[in-house]
PyMOL Python script that loads the backbone (N, CA, C, O; Angstrom):
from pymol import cmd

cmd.read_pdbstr("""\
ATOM      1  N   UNK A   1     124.803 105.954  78.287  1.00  0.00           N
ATOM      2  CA  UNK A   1     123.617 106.082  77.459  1.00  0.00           C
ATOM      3  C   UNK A   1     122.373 106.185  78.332  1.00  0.00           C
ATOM      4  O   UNK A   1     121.427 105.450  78.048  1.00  0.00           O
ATOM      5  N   UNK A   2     122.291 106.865  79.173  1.00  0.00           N
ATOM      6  CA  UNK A   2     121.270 107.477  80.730  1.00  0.00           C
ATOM      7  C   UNK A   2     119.718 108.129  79.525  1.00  0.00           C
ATOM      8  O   UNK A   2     118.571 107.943  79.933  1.00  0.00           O
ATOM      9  N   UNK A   3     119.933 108.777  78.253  1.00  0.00           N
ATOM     10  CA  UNK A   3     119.339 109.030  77.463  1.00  0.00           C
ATOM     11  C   UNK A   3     118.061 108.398  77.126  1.00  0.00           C
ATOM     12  O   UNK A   3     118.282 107.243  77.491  1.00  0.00           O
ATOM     13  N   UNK A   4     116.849 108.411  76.658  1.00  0.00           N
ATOM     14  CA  UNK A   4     115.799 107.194  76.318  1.00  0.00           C
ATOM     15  C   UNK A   4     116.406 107.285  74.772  1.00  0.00           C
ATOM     16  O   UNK A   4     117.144 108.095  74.211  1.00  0.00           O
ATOM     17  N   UNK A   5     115.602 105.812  74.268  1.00  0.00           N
ATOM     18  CA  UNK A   5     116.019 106.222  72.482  1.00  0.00           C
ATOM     19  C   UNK A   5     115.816 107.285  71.754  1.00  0.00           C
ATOM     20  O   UNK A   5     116.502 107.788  70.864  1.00  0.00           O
ATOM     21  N   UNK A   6     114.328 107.730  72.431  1.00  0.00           N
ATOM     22  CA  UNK A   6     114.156 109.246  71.367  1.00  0.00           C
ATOM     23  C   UNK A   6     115.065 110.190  71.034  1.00  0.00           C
ATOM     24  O   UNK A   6     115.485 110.871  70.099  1.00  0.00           O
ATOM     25  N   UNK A   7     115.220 109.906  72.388  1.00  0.00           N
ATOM     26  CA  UNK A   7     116.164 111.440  72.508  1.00  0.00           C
ATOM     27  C   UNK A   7     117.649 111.138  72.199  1.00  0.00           C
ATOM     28  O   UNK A   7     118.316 112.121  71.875  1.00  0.00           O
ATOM     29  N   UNK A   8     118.170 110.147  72.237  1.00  0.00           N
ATOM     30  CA  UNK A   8     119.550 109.509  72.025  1.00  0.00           C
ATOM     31  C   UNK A   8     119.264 109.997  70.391  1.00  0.00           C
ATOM     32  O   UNK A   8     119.888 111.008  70.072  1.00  0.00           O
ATOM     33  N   UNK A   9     118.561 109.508  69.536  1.00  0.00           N
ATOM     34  CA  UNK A   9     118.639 109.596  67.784  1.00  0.00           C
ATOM     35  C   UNK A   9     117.919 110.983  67.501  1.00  0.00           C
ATOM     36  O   UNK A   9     117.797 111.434  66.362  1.00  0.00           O
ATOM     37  N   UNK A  10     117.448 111.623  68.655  1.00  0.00           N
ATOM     38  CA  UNK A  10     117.366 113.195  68.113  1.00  0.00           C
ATOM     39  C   UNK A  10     118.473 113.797  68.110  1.00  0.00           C
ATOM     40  O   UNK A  10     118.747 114.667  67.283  1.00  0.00           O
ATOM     41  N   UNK A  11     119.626 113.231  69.478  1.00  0.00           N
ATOM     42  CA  UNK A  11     121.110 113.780  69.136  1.00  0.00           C
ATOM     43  C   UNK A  11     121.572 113.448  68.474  1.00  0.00           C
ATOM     44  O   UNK A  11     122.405 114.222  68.004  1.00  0.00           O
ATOM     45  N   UNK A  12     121.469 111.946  67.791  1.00  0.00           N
ATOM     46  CA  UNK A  12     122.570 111.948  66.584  1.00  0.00           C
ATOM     47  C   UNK A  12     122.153 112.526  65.500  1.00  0.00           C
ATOM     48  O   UNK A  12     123.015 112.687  64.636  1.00  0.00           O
ATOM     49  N   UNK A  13     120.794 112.996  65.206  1.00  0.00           N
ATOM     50  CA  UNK A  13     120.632 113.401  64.062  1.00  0.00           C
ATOM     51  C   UNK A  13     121.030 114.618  64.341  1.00  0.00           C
ATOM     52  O   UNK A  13     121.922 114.516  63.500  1.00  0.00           O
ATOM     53  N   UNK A  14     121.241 116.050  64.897  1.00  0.00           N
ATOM     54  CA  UNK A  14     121.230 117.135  65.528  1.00  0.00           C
ATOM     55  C   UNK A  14     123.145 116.921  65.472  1.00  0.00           C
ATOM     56  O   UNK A  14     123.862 117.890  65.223  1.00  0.00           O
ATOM     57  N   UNK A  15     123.604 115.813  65.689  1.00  0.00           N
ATOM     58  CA  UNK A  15     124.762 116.252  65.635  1.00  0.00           C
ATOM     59  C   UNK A  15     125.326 115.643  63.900  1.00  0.00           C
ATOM     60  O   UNK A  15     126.161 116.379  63.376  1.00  0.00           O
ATOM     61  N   UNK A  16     125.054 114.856  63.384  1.00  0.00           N
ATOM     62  CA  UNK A  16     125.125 114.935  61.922  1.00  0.00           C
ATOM     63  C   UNK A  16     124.842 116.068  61.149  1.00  0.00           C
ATOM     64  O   UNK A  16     125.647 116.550  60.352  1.00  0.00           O
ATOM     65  N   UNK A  17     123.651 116.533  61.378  1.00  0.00           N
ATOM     66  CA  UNK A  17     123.327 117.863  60.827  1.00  0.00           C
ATOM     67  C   UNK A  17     124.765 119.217  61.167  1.00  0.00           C
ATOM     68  O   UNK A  17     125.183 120.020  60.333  1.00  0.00           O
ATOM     69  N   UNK A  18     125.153 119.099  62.362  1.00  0.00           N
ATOM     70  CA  UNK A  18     126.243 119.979  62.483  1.00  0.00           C
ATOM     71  C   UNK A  18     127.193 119.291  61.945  1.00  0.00           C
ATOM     72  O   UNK A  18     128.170 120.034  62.042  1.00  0.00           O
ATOM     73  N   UNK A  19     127.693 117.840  61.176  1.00  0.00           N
ATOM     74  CA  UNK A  19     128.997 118.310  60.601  1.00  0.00           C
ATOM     75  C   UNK A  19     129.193 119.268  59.415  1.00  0.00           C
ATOM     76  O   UNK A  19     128.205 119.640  58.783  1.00  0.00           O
ATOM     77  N   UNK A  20     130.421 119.681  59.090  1.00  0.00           N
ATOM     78  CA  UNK A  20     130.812 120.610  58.009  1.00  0.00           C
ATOM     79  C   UNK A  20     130.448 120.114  56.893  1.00  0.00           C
ATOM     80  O   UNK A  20     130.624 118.900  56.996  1.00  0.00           O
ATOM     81  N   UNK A  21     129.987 120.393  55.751  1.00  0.00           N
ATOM     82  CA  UNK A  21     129.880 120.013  54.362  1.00  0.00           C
ATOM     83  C   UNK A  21     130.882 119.347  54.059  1.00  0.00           C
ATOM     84  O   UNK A  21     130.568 118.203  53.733  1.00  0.00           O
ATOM     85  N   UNK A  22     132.428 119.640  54.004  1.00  0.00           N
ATOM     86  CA  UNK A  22     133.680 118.954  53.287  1.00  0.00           C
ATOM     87  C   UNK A  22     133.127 117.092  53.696  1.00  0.00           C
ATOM     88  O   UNK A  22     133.596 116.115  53.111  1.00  0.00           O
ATOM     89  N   UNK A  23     132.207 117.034  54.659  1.00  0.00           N
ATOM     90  CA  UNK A  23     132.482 115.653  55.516  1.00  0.00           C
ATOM     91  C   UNK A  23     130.986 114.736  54.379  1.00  0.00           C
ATOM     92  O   UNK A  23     131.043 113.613  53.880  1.00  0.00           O
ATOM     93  N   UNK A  24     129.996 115.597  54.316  1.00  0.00           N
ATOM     94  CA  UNK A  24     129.154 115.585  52.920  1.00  0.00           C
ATOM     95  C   UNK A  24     129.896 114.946  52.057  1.00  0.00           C
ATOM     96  O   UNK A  24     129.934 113.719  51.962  1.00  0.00           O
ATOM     97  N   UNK A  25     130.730 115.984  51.165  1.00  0.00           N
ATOM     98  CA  UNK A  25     131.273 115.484  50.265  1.00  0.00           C
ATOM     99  C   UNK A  25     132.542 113.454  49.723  1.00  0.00           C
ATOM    100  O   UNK A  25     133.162 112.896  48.818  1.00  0.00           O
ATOM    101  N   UNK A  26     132.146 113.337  50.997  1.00  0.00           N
ATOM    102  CA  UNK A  26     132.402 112.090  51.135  1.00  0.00           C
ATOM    103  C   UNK A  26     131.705 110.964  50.402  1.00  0.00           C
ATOM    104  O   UNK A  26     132.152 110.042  49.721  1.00  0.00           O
ATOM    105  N   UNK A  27     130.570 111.287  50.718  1.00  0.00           N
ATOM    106  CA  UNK A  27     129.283 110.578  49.500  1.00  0.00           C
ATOM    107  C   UNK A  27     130.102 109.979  49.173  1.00  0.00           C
ATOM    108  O   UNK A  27     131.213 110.366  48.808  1.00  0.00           O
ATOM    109  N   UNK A  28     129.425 108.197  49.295  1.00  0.00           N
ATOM    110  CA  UNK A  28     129.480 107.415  47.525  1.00  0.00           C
ATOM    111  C   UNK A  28     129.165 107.653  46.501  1.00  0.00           C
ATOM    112  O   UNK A  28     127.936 107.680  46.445  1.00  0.00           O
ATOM    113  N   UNK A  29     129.786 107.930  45.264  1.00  0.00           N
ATOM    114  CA  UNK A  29     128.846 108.043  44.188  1.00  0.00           C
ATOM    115  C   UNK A  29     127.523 107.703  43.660  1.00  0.00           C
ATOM    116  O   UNK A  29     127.040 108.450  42.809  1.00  0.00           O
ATOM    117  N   UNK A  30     126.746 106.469  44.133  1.00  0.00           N
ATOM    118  CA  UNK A  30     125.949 105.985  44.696  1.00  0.00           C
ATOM    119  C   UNK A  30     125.118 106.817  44.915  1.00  0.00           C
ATOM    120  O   UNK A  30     124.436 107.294  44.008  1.00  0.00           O
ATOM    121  N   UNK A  31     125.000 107.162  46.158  1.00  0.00           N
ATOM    122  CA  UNK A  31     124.503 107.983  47.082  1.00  0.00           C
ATOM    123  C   UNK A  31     124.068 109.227  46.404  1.00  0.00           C
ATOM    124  O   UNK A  31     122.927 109.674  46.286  1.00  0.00           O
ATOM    125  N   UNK A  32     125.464 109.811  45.881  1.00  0.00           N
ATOM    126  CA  UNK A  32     124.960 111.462  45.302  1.00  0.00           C
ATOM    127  C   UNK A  32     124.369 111.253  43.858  1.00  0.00           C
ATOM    128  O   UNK A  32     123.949 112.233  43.243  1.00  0.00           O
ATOM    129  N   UNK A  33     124.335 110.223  43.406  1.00  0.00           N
ATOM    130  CA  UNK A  33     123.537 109.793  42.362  1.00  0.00           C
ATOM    131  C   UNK A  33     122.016 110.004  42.845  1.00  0.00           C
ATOM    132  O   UNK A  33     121.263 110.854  42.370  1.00  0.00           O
ATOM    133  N   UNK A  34     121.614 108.899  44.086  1.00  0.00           N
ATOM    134  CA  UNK A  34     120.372 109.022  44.141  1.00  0.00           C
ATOM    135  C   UNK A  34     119.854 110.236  44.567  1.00  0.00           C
ATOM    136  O   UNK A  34     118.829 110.667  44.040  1.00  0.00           O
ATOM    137  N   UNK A  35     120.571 111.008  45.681  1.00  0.00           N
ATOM    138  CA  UNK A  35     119.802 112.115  45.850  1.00  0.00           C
ATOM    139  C   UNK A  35     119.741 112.961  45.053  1.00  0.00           C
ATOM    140  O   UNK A  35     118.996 113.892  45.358  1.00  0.00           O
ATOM    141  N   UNK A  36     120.559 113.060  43.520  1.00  0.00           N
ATOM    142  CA  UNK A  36     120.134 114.337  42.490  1.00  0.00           C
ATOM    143  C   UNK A  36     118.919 113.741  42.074  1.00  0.00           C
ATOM    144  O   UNK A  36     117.944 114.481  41.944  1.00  0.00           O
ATOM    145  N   UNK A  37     118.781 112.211  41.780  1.00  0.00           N
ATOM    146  CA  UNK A  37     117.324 111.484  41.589  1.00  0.00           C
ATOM    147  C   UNK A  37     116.297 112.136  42.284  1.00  0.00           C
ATOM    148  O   UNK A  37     115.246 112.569  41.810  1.00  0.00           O
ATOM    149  N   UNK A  38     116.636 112.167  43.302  1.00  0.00           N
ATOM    150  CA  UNK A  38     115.677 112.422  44.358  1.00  0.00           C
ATOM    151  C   UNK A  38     115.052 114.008  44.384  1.00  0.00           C
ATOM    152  O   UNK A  38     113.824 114.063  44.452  1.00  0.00           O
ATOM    153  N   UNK A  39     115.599 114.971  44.347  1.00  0.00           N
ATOM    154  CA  UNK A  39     115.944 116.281  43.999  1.00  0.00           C
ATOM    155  C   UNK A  39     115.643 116.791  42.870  1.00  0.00           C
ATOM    156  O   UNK A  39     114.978 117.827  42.870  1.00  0.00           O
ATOM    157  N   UNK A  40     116.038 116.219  41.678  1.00  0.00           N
ATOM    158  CA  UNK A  40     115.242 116.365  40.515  1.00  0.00           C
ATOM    159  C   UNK A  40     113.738 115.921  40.470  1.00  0.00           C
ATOM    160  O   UNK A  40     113.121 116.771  39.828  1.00  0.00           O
ATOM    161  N   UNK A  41     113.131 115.186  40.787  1.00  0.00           N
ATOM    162  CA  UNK A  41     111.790 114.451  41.128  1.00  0.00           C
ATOM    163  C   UNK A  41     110.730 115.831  41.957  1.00  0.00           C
ATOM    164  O   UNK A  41     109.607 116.247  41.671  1.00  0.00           O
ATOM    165  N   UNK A  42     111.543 116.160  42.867  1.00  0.00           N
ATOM    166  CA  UNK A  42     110.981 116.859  44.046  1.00  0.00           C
ATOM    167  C   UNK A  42     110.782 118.282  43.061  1.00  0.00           C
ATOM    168  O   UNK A  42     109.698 118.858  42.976  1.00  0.00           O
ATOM    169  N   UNK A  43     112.005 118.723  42.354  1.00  0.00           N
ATOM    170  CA  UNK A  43     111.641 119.760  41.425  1.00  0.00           C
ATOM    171  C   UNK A  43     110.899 119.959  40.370  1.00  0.00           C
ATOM    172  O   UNK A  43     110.454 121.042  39.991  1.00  0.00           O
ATOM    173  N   UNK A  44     110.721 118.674  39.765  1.00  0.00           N
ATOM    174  CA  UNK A  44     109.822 118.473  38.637  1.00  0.00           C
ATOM    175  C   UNK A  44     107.866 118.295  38.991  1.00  0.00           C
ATOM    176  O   UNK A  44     106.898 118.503  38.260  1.00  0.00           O
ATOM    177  N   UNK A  45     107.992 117.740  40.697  1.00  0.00           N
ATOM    178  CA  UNK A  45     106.818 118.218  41.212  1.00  0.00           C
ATOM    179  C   UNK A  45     106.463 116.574  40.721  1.00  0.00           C
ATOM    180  O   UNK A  45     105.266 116.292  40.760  1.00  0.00           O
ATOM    181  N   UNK A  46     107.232 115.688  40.351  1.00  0.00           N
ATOM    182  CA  UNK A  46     106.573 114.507  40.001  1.00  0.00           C
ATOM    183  C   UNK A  46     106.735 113.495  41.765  1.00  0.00           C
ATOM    184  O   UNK A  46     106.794 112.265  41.780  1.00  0.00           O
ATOM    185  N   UNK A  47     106.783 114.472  43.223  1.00  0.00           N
ATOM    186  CA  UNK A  47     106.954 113.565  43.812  1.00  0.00           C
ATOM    187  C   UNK A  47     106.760 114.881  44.909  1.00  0.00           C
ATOM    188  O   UNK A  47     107.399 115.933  44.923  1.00  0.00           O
ATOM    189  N   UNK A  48     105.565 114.405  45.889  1.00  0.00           N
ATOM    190  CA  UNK A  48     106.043 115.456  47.454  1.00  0.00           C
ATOM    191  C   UNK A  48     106.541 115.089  48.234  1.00  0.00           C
ATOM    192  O   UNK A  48     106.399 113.935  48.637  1.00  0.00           O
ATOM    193  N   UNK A  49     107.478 116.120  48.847  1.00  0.00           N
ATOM    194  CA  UNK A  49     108.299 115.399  49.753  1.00  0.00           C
ATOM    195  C   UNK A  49     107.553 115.398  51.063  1.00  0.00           C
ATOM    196  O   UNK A  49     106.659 116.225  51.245  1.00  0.00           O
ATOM    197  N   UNK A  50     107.880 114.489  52.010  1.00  0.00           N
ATOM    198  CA  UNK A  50     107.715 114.231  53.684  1.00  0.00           C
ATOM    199  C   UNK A  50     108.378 114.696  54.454  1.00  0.00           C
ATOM    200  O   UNK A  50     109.556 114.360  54.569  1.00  0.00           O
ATOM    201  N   UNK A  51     107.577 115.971  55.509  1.00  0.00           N
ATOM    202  CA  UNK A  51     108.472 116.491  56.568  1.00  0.00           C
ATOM    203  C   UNK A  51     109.290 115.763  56.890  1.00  0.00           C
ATOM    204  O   UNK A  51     108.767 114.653  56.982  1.00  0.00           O
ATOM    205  N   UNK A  52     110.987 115.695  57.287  1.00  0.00           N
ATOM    206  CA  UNK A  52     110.926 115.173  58.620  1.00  0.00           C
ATOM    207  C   UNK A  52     110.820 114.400  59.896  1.00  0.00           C
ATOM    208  O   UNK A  52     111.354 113.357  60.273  1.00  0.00           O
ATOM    209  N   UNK A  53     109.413 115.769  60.810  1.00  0.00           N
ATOM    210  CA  UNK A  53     109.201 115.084  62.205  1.00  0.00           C
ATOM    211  C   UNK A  53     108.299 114.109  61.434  1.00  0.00           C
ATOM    212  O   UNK A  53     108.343 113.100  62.138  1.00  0.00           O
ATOM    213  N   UNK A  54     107.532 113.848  60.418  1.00  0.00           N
ATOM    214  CA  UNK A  54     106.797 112.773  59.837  1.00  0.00           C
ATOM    215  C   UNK A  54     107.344 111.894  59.676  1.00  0.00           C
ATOM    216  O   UNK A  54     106.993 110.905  60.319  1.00  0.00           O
ATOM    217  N   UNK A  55     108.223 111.805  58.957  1.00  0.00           N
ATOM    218  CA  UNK A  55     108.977 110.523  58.465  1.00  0.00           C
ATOM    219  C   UNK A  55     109.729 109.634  60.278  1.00  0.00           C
ATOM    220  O   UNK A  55     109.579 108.421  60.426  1.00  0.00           O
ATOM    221  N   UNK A  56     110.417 110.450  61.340  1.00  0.00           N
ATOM    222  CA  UNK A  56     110.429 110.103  62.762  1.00  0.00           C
ATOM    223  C   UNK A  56     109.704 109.873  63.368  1.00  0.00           C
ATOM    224  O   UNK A  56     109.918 109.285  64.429  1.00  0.00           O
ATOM    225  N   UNK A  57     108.343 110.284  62.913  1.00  0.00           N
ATOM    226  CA  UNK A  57     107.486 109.377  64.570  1.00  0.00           C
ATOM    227  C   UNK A  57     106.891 108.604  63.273  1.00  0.00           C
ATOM    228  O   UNK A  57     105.802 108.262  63.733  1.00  0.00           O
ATOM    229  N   UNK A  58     106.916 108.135  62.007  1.00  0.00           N
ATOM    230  CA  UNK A  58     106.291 107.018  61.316  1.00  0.00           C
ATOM    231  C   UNK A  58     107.394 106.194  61.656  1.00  0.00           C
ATOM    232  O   UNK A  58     106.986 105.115  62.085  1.00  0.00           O
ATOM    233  N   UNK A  59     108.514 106.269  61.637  1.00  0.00           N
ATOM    234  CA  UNK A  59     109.354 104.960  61.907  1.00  0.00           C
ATOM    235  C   UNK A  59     109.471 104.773  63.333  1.00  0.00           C
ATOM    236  O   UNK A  59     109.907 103.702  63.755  1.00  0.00           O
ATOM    237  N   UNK A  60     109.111 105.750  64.167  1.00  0.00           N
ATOM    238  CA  UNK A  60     109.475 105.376  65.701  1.00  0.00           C
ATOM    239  C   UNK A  60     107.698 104.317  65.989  1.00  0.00           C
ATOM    240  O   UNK A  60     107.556 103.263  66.610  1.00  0.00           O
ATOM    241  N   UNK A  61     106.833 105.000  65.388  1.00  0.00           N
ATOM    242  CA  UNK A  61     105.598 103.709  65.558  1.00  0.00           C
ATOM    243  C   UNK A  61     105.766 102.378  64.724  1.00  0.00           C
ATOM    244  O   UNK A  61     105.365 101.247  65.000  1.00  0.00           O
ATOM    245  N   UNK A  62     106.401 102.784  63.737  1.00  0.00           N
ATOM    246  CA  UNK A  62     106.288 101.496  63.282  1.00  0.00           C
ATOM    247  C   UNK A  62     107.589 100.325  64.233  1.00  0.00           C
ATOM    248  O   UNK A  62     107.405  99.152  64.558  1.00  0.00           O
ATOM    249  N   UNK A  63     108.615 101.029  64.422  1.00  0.00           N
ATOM    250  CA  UNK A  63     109.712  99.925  65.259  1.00  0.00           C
ATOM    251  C   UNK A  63     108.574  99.768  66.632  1.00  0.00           C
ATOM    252  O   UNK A  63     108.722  98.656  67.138  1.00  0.00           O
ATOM    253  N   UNK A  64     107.813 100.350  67.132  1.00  0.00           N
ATOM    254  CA  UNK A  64     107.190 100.102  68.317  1.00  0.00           C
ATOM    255  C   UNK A  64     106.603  98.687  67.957  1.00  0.00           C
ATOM    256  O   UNK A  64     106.944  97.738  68.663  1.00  0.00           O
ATOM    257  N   UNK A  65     105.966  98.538  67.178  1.00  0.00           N
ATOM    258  CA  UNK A  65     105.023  97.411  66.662  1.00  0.00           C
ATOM    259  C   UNK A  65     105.439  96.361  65.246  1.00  0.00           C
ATOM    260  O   UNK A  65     104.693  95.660  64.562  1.00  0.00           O
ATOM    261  N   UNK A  66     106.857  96.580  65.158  1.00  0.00           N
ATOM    262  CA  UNK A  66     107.276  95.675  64.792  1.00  0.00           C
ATOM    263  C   UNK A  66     107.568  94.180  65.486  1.00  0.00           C
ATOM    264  O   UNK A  66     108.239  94.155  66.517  1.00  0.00           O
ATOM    265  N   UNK A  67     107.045  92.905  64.898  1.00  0.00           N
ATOM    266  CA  UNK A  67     107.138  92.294  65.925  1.00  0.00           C
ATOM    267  C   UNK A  67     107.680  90.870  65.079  1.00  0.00           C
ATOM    268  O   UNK A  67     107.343  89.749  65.461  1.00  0.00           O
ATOM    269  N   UNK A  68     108.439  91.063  64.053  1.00  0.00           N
ATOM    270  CA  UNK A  68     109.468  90.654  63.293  1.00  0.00           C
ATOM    271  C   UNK A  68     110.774  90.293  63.941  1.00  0.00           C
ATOM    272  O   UNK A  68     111.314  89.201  63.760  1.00  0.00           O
ATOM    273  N   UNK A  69     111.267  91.249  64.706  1.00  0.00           N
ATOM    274  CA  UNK A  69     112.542  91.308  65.018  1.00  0.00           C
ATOM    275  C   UNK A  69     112.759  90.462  66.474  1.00  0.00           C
ATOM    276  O   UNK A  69     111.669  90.019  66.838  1.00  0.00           O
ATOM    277  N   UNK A  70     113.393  90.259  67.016  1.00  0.00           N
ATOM    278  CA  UNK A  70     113.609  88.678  68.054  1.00  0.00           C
ATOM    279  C   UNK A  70     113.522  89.963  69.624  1.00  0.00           C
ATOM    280  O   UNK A  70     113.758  89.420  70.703  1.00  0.00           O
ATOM    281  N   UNK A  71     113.295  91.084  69.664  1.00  0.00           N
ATOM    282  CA  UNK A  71     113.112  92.093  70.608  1.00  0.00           C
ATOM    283  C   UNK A  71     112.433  92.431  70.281  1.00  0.00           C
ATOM    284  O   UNK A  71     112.472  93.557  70.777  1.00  0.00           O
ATOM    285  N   UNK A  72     111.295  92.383  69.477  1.00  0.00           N
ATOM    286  CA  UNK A  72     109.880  92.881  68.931  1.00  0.00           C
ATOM    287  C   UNK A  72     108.752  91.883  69.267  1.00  0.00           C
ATOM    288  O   UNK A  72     107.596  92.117  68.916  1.00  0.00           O
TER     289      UNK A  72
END
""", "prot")
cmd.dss("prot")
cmd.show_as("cartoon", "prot")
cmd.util.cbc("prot")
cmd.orient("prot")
């Protein structure tokens, strides 16, 4: 793991994104529940969605300055 964190969870996301759909379809029911929630919302315009690289560097600042956690 020679990697820094950034870049370590830009590969895992980069390699999640490449699995096959069949591996998708795994979903909990749960899960594919909320995201038609989620999806329907986004279509109805009752909700905008967040890039993304937004939503990654808001959680990579916020774990920076979390100071909750016993390594924070």
């Amino acid at each position: 793991m020679a990697l820094p964190d950034e870049e370590r969870a830009e590969l895992a996301d980069r390699l999640l994104d490449s699995l096959p759909a069949p591996f998708m379809s795994e979903l909990h029911p749960s899960w594919k529940a909320e995201l038609k929630r989620r999806s329907d919302e986004i279509e109805k315009g009752e909700v905008s969605p967040i890039p993304w690289e937004e939503v990654k560097r808001a959680a990579w600042n916020y774990s920076d300055t979390d100071t909750s956690s016993p390594n924070g």
